[in-house]
Backbone bond lengths (Angstrom), bond angles and torsions (degrees), N, CA, C in turn:
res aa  C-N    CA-C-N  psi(-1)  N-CA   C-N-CA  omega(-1)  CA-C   N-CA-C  phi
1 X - - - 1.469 - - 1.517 111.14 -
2 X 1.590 111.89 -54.32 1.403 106.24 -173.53 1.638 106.18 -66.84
3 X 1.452 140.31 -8.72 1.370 148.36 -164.97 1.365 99.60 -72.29
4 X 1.150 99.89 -74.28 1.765 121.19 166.26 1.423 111.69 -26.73
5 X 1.208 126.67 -88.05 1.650 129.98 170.26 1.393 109.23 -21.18
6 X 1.167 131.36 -57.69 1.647 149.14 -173.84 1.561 109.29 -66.52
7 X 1.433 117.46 -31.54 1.424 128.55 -136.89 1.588 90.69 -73.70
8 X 1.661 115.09 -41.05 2.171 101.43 176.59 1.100 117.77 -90.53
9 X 1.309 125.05 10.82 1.231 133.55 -174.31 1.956 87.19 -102.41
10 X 1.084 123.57 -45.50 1.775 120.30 179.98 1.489 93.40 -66.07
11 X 1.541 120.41 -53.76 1.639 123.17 -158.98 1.815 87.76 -57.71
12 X 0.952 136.86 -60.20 1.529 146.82 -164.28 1.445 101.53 -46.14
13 X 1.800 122.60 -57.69 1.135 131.42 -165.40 1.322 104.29 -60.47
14 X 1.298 134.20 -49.74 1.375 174.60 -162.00 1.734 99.55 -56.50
15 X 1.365 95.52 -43.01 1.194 94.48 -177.06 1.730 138.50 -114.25
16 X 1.265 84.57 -13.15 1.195 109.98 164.63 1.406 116.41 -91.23
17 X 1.175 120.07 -13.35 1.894 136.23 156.83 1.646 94.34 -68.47
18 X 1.162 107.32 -31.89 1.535 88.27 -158.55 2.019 101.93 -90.37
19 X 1.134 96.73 -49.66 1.488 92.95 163.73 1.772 121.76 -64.09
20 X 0.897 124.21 -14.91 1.513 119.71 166.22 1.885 97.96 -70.04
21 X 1.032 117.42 -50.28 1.646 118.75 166.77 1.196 132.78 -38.33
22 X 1.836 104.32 -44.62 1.838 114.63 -176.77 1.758 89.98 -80.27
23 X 0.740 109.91 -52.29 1.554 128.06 -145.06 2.286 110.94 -80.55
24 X 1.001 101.23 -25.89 1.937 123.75 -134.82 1.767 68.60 -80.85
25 X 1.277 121.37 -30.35 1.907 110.86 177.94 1.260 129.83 -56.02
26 X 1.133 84.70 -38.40 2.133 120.20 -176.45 1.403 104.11 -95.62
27 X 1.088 132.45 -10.05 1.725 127.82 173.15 1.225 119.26 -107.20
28 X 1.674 134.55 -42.86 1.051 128.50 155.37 1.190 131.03 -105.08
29 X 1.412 86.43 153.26 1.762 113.75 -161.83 1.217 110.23 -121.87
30 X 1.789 118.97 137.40 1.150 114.17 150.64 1.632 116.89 -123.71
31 X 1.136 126.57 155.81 1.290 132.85 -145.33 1.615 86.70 -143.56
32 X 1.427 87.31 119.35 2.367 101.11 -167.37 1.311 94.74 -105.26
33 X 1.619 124.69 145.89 1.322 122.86 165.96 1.277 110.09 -36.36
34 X 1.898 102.25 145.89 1.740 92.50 173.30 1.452 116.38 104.11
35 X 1.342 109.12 -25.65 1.158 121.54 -147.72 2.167 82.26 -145.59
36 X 1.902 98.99 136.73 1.051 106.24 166.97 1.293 104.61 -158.31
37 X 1.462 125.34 144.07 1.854 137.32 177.53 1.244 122.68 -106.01
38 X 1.517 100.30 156.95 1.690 106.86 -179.78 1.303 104.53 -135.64
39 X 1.475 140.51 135.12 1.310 165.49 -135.68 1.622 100.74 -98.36
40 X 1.204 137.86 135.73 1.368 140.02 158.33 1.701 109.13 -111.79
41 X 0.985 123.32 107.05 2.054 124.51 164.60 1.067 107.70 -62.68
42 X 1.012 147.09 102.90 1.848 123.92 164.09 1.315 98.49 -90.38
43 X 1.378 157.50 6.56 1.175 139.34 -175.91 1.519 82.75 -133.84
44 X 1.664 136.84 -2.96 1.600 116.66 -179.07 2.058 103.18 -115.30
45 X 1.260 88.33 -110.63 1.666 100.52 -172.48 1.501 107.35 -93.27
46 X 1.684 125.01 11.98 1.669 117.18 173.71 1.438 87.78 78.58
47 X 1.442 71.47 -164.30 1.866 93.59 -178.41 1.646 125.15 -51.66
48 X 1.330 106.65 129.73 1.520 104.49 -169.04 1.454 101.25 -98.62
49 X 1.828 103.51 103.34 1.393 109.21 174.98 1.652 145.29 -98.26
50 X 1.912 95.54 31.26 1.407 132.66 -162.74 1.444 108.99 -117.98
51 X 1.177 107.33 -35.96 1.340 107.04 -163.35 1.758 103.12 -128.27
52 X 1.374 101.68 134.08 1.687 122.16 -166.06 1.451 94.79 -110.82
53 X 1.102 131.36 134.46 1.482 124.84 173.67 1.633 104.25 -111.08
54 X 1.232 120.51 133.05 1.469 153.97 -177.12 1.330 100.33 -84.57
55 X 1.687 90.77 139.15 1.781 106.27 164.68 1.541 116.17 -40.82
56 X 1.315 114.72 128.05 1.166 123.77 170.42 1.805 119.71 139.95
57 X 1.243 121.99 -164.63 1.510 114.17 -174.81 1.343 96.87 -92.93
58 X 1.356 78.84 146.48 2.224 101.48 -175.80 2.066 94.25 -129.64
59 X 1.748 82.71 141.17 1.759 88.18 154.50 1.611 108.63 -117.86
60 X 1.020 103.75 129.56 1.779 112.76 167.16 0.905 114.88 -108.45
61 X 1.706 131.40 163.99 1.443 134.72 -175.61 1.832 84.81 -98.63
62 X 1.313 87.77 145.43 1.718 95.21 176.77 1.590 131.32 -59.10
63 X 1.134 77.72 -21.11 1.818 101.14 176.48 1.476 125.12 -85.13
64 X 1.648 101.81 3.16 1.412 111.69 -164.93 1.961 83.19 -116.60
65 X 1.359 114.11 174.11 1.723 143.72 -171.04 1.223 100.33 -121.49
66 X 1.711 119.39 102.25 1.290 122.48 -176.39 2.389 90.35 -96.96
67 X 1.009 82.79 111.15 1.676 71.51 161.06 1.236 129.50 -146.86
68 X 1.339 101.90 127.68 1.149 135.78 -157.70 2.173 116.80 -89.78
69 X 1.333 101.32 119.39 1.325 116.74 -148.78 1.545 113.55 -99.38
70 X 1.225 154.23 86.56 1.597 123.64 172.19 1.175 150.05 -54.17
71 X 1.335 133.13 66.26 1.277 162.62 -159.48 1.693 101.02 -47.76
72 X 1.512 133.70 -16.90 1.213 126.60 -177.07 1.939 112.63 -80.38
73 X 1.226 89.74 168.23 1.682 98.44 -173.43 1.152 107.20 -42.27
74 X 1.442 157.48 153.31 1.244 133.03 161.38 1.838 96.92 -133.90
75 X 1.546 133.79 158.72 1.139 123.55 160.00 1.621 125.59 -125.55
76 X 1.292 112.13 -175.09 1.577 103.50 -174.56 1.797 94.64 -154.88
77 X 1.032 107.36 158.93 1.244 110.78 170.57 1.709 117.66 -149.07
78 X 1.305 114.20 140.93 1.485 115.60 -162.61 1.552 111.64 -145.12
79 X 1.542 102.64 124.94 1.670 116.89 167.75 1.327 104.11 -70.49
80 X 1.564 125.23 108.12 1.594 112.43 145.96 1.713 118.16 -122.87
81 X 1.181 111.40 -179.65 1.290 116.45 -166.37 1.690 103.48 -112.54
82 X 1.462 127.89 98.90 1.348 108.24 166.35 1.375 120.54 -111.80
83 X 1.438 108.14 -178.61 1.641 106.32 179.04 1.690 103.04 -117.63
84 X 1.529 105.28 151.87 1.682 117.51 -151.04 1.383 93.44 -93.88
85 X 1.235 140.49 -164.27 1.850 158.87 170.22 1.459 88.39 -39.87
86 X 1.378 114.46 -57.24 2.284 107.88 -152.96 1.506 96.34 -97.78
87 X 0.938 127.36 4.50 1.620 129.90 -177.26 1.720 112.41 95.40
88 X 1.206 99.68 19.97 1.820 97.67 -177.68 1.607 111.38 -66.36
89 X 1.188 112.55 149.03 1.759 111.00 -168.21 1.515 89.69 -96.72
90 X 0.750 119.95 132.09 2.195 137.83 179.67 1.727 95.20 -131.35
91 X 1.121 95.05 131.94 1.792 111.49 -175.67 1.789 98.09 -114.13
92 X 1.189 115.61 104.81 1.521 119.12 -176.82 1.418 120.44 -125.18
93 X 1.424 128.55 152.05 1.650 149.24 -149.50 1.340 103.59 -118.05
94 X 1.277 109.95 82.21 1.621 97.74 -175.23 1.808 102.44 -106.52
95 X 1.770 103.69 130.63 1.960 109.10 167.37 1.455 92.18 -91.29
96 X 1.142 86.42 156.74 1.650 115.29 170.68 1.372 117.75 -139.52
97 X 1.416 122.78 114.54 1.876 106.60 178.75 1.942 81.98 -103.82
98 X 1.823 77.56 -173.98 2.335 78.63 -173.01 1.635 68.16 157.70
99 X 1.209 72.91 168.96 2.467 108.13 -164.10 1.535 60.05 -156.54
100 X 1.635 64.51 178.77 1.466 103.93 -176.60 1.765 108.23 -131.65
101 X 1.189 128.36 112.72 1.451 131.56 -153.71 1.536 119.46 -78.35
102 X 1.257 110.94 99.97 1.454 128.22 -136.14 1.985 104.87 -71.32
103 X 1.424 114.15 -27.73 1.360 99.39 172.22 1.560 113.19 -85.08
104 X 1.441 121.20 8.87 1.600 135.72 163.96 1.390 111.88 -87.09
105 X 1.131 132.30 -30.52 1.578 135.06 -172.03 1.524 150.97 -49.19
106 X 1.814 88.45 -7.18 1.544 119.42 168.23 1.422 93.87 -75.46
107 X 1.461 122.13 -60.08 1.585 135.40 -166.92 1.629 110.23 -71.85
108 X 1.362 120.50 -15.02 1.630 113.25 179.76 1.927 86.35 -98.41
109 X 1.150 122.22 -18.40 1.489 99.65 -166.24 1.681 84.63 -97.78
110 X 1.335 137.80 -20.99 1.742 127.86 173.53 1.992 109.06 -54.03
111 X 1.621 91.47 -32.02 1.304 79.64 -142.50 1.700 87.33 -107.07
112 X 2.060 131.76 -14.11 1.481 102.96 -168.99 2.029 72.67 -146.57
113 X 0.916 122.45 1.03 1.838 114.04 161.30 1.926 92.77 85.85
114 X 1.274 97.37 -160.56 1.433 114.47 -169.19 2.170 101.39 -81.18
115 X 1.174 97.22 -18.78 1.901 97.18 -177.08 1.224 101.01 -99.44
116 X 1.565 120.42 45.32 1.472 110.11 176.45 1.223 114.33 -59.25
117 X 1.608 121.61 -21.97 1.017 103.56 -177.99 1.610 130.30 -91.74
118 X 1.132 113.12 23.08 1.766 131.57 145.57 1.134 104.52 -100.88
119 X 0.919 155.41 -74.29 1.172 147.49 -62.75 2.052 76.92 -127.44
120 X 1.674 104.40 -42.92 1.648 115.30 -178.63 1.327 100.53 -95.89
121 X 1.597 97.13 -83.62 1.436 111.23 -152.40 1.170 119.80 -30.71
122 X 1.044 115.08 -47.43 1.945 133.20 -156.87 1.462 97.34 -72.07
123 X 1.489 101.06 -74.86 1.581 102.69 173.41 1.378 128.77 -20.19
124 X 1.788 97.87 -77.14 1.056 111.30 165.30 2.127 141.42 -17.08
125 X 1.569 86.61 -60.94 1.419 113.82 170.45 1.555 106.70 -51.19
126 X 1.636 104.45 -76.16 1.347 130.49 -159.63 2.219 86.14 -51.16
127 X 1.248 120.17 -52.30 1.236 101.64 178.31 1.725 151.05 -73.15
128 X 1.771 84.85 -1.82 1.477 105.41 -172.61 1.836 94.66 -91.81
129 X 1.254 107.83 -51.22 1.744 124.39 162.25 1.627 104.53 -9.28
130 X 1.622 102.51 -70.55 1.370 112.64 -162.46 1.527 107.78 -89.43
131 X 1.065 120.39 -3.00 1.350 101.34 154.06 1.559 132.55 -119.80
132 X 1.604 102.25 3.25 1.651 88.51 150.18 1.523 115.80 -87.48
133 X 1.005 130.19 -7.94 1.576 121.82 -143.15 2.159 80.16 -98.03
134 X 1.426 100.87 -52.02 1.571 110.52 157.98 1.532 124.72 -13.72
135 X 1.982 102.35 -36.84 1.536 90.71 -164.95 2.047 100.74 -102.63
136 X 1.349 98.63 20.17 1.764 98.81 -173.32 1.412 79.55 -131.68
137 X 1.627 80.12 178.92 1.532 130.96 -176.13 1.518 119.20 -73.48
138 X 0.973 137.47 146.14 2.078 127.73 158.32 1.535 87.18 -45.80
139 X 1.562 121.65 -64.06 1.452 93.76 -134.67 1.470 113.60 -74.03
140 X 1.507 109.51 -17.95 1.543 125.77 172.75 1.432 92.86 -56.85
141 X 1.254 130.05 -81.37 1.440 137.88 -148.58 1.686 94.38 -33.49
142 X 1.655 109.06 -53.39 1.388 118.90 -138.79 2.037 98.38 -80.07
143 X 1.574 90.22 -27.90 1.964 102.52 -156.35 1.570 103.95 -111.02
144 X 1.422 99.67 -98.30 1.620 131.20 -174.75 1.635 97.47 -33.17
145 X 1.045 117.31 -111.25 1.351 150.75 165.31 1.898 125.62 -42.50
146 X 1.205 103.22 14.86 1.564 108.88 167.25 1.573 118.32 -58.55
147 X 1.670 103.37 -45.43 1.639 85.46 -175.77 1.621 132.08 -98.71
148 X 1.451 90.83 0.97 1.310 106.85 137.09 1.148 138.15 -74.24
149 X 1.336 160.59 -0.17 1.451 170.46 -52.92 2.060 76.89 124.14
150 X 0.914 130.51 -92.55 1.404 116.34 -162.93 1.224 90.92 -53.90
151 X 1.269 155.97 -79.41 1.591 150.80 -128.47 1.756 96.57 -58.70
152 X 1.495 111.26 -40.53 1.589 114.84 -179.45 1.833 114.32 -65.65
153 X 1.194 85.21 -35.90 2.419 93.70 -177.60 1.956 74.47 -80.77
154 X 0.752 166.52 -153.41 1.638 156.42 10.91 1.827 71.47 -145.64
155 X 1.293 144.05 -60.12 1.614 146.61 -159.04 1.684 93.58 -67.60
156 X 1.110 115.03 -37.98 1.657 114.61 -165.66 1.844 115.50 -90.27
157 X 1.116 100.95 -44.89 1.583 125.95 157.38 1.512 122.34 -39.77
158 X 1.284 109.12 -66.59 1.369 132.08 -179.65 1.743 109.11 -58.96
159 X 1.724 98.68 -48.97 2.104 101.54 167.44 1.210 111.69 -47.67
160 X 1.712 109.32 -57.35 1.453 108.40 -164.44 1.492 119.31 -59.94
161 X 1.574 107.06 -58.39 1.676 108.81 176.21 1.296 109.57 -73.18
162 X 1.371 155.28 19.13 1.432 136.09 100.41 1.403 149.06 -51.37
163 X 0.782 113.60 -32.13 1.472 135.09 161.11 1.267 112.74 -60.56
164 X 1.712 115.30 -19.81 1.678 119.99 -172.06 1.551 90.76 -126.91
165 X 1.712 137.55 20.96 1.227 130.54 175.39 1.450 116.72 59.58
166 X 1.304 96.29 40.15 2.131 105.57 152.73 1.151 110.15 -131.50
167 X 1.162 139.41 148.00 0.983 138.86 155.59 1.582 124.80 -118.26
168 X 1.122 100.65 130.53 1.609 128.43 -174.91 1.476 111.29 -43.14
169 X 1.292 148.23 139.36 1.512 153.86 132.72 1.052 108.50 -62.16
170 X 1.512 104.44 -76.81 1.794 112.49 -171.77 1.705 108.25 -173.57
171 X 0.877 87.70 153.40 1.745 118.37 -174.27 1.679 111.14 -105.21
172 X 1.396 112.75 110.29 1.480 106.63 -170.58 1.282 99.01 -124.21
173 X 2.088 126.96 114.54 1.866 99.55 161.22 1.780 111.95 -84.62
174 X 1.144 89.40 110.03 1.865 121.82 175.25 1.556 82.22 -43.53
175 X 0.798 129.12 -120.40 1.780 143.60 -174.12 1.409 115.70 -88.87
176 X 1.641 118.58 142.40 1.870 121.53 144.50 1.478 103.09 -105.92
177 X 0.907 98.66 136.92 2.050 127.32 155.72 1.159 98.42 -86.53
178 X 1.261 124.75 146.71 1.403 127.54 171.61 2.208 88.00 -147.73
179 X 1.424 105.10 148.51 1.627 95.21 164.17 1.324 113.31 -54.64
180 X 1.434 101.62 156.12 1.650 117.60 -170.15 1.845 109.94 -65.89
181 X 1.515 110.09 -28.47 0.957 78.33 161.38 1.805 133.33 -119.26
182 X 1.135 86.05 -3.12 1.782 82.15 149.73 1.388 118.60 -59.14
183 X 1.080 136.16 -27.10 1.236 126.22 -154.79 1.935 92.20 -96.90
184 X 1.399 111.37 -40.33 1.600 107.60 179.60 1.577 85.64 -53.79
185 X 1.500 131.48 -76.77 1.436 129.47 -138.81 1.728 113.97 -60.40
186 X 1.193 113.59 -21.65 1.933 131.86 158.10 1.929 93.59 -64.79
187 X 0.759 124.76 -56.82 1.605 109.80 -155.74 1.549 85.54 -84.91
188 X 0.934 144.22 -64.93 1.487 136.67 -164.50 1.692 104.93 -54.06
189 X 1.480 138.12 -35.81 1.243 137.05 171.67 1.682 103.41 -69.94
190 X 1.211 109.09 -47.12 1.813 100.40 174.54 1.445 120.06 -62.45
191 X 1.054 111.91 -35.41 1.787 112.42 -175.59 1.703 84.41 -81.47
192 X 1.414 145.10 -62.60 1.494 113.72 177.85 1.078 129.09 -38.65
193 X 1.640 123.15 -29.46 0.951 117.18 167.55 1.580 138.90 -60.14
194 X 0.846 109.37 -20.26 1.889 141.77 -137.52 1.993 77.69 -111.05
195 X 1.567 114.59 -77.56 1.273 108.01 170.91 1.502 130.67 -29.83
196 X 1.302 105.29 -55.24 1.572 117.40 171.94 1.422 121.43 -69.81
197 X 1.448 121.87 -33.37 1.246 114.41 147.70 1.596 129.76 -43.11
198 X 1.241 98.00 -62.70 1.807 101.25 170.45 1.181 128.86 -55.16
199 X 1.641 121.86 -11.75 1.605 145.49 -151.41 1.989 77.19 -112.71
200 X 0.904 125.92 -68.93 1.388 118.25 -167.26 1.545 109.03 -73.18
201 X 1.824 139.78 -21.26 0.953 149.20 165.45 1.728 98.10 -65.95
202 X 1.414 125.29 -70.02 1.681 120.43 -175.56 1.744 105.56 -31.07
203 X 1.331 111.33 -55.37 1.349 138.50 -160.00 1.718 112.32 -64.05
204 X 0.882 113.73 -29.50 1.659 141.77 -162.44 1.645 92.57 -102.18
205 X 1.379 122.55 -54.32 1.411 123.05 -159.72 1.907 86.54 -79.11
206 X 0.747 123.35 -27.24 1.627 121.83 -163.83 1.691 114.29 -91.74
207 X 1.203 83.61 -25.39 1.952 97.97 164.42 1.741 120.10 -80.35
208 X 1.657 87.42 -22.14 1.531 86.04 -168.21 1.659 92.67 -92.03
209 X 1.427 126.48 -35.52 1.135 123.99 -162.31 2.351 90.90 -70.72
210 X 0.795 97.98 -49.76 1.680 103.26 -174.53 1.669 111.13 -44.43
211 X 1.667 99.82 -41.71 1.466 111.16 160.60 1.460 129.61 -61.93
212 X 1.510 120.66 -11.13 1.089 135.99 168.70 1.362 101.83 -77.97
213 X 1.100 131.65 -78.26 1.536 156.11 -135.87 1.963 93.30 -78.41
214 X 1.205 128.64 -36.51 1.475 148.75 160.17 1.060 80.41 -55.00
215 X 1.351 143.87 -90.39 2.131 141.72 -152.43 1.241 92.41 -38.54
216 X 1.243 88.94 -70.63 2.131 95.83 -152.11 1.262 107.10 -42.55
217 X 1.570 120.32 -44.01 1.103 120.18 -151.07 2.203 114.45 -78.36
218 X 1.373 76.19 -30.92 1.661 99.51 167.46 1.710 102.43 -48.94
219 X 1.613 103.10 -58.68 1.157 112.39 -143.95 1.828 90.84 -67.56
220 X 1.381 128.11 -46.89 1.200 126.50 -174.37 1.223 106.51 -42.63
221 X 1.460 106.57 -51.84 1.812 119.84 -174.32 1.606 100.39 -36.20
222 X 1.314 112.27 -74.68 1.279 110.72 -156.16 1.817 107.17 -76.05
223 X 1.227 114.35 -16.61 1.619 110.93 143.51 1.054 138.82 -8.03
224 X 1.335 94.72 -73.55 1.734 131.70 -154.67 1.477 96.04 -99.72
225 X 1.609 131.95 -21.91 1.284 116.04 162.30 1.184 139.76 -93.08
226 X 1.570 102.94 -2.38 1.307 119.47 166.81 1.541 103.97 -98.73
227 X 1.349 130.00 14.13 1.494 109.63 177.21 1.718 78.33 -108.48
228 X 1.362 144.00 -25.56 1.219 149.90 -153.51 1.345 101.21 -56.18
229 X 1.882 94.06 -81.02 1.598 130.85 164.67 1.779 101.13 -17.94
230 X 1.558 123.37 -77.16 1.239 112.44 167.12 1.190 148.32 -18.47
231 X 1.257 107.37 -64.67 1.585 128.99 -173.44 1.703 118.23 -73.60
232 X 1.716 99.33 79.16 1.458 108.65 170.13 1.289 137.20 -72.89
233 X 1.271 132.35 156.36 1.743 117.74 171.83 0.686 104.31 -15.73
234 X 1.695 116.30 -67.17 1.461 130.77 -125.10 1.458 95.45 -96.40
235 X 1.260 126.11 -34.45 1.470 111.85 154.34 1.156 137.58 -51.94
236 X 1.125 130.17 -45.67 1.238 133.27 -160.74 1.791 99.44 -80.36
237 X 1.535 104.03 -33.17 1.790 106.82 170.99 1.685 120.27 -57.75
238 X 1.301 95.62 -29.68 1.465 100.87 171.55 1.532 112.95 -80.89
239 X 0.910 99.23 -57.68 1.659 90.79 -178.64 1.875 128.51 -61.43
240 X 1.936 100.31 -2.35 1.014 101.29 164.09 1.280 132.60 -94.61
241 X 1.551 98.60 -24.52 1.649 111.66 164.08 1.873 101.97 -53.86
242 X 1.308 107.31 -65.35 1.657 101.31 -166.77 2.059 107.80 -41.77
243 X 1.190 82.72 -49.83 1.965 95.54 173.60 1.618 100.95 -24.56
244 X 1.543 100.95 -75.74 1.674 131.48 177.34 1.335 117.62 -22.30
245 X 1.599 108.83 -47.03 1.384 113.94 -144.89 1.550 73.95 -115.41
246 X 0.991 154.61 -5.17 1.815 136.78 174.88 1.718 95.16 -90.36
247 X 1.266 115.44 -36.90 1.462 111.48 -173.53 1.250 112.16 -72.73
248 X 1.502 105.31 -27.56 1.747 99.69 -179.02 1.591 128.83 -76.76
249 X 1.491 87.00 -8.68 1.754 107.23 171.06 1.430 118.48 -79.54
250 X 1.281 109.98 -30.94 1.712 120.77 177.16 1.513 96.43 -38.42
251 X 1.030 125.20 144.24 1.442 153.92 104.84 1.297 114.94 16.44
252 X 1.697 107.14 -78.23 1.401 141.47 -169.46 2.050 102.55 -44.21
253 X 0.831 126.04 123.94 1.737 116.88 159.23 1.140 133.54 -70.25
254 X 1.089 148.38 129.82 1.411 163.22 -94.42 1.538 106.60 144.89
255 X 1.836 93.35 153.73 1.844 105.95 -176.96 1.599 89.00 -134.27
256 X 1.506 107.04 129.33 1.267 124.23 174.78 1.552 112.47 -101.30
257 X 1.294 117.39 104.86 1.545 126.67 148.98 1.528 127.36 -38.81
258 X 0.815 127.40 91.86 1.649 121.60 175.46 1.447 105.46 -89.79
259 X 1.712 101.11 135.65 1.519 103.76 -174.77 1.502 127.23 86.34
260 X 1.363 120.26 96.99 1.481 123.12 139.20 1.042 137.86 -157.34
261 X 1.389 138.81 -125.30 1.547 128.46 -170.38 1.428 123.38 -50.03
262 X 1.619 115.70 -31.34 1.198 120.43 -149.88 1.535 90.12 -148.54
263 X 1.542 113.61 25.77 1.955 124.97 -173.10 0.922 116.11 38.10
264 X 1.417 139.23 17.30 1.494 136.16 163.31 1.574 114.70 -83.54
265 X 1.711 109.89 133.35 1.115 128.87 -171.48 1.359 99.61 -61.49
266 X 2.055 122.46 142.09 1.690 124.98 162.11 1.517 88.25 -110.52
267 X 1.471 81.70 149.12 1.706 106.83 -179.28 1.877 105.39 -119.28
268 X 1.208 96.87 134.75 1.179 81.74 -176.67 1.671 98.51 -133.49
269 X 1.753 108.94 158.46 1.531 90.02 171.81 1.473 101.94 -104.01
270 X 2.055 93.29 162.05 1.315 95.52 -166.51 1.822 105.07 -101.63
């Protein structure tokens, strides 16, 4: 009797045990730091482009597309071959870091799916690459003008994969190849340069120091003609008496001459 009473309440358990079993793969979710999802309906409103789901446990109806996104930095790195301002072939190493911008992620998976990162990034990159590097020189690309040439891929890069819901870290060119001998005839014109710099720096410092040594020497000049101009008989007689009369106070012994050519007292020691 009591079996019976119980018996759809077991059939119920029974079965709903059993569908938590088919089903319990496709319904729960966990969502790991780093990591954030966006909902697909196929039998309601499609893609749910409101709601971002956060680290942690999720229930979904089985019938719904839990997908699950990696929101952390991620990078890539790529050999391509471009051609410079005159058509020179330059073989370059470009990193790229980039996420993917997680309250955008309904709209990067509408518009490039879960391989955004072919499907954009790469492209993307590989086409911004070839047309700044396009608007310089080898020897710019390689010398002069490198971090400018990156500041233009990282400013141009960064528009595009925002505008398409990535956002950029940074843009690094890892290495240029240039042919062996382009690349000797760039380093041999830079180190002339570098010489001739130092050749006009030696040259410059030695003009300026000569321009010194011309001052000073002026400056003594007109020194020495204004102490000249000064120094009268009648000065210099006075200032020999004072001489006279401090020495005659010394301590020290001494024989004083009175009288000669020009009546100034000699002192002599004794």
């Amino acid at each position: 009797m009591d079996i019976q009473k119980y018996k759809k309440f077991i059939i119920a358990g029974a079965i709903l045990l059993l569908l938590l079993i088919i089903f319990g793969s496709s319904m729960f979710y966990i969502v790991k730091p780093g990591e954030r999802a966006i909902t697909f309906r196929p039998f309601g409103s499609g893609l749910d482009t409101t709601k971002i789901s956060q680290p942690g446990f999720h229930i979904v109806a089985p019938w719904n597309d839990f997908i699950v996104y990696n929101v952390k930095e991620r990078k890539t790195e790529e050999m391509m071959d471009v051609l410079d301002k005159n058509g020179l072939s330059i073989n370059v190493e470009i990193s790229v870091r980039f996420n993917p911008i997680p309250k955008r992620l309904p709209y990067l998976h509408q518009q490039f799916g879960e391989d955004y990162m072919n499907q954009l990034v790469v492209p993307e990159v590989r086409s911004t690459v070839r047309q700044v590097m396009g608007r310089y020189t080898a020897e710019e690309i390689y010398s002069t003008k490198r971090a400018e040439v990156e500041g233009e891929i990282i400013t141009e890069t960064t528009q595009k994969l925002q505008d398409n819901s990535v956002e950029t870290r940074a843009v690094l060119i890892r290495s240029i190849n240039l042919p062996p001998q382009i690349k000797t005839a760039i380093e041999t014109k830079l180190q002339q340069e570098q010489e001739s710099l130092a050749y006009q720096f030696r040259n410059e410092k030695e003009a300026k120091e000569a321009e010194r040594k011309r001052i000073e020497a002026e400056g003594e000049a007109r020194a020495n003609s204004i102490i000249n101009s000064s120094l009268t008989p009648a000065l210099l007689k006075m200032r020999g008496i004072e001489t006279t009369l401090k020495l005659a106070e010394s301590p020290n012994a001494k024989i004083v001459v009175i009288g000669g050519s020009d009546g100034m007292p000699l002192i002599l020691n004794q």
